[in-house]
C-alpha positions in Angstrom: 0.0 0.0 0.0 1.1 3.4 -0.8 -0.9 6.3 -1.3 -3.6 5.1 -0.8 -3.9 2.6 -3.4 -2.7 -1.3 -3.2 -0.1 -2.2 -5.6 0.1 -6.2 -6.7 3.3 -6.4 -8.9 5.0 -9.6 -10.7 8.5 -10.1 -9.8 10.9 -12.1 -11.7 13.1 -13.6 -8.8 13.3 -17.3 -7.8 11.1 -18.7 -5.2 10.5 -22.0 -4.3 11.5 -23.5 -7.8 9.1 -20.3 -9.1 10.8 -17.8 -11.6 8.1 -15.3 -10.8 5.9 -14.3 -8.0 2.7 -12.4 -7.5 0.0 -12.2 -5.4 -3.9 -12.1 -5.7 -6.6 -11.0 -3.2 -9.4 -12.1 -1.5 -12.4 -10.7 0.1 -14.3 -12.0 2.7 -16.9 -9.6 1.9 -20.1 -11.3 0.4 -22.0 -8.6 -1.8 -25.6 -9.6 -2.9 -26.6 -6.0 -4.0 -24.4 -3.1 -4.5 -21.6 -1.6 -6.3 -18.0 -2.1 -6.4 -15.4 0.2 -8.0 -12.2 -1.5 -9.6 -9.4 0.9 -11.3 -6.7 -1.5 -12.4 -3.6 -0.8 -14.7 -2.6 -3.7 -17.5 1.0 -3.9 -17.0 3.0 -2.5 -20.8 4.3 -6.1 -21.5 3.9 -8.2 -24.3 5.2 -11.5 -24.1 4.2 -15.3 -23.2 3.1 -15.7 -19.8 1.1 -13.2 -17.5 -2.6 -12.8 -16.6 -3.8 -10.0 -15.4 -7.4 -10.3 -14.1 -9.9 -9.1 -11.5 -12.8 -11.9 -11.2 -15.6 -12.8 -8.7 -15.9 -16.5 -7.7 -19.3 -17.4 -6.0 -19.1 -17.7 -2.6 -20.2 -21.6 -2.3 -16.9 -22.6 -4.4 -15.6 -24.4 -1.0 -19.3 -27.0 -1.6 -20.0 -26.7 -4.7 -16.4 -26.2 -6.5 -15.3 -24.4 -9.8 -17.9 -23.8 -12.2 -20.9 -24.9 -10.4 -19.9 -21.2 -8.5 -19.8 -19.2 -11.1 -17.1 -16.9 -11.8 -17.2 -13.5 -13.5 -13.8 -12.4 -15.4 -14.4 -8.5 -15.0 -11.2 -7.9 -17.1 -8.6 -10.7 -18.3 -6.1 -9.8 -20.1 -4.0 -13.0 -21.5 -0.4 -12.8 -23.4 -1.3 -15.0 -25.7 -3.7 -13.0 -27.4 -1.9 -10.0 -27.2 -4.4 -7.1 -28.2 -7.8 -8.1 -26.5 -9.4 -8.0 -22.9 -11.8 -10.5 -22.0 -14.9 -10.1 -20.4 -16.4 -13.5 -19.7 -19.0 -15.6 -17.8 -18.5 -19.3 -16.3 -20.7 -21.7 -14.9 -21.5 -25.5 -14.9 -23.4 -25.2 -18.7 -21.1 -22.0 -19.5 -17.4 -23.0 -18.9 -13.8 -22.7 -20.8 -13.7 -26.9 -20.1 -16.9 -27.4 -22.4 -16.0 -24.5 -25.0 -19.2 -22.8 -23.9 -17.9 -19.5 -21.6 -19.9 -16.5 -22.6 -16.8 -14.0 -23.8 -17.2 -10.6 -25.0 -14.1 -8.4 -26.4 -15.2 -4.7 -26.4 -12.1 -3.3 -27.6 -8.8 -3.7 -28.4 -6.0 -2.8 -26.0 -2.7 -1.3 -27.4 0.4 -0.9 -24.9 
């Protein structure tokens, strides 16, 4: 944290075997109703291997597991298709393992 805003940065330094570390976040906060607000910077890389992504997992994933959840990719931005962020929707009959996630790409990102 730093003024006022938390800062999750990839490092390239070895770690337990790991070339790279990172972090991700989780809240314990259960929202039924309401609005959240997200700012998030894509990090000015190009090249195999990061993932950017803010997502919401259901909070039953501990009984019911991944996709029977539900997960919500607010953004996902994946190096291997270099110039698009993701927008996308899993669950059990709408899932990356089927071929059936619900994906949107509004627009095309340019570092």
């Amino acid at each position: 944290m730093s003024d006022g805003t938390l800062k999750i940065i990839a490092k390239k330094e070895n770690v337990d075997g790991s070339n790279y570390t990172s972090a991700r976040l989780n809240s314990k906060k259960q929202f039924t109703f309401g609005k959240i607000e997200i700012r998030a910077k894509i990090p000015d890389y190009k090249g195999k291997g990061i993932w950017p992504a803010l997502w919401m997992l259901g909070n039953d994933i501990n009984s019911v597991g991944w996709p029977a959840c539900g997960e919500i990719d607010i953004m996902e931005y994946v190096s291997y298709s270099p110039n698009e962020v993701h927008f996308t929707i899993h669950s059990t009959a709408n899932n990356h393992v089927k071929g059936t996630q619900i994906t949107s790409v509004p627009f095309l990102w340019k570092p």
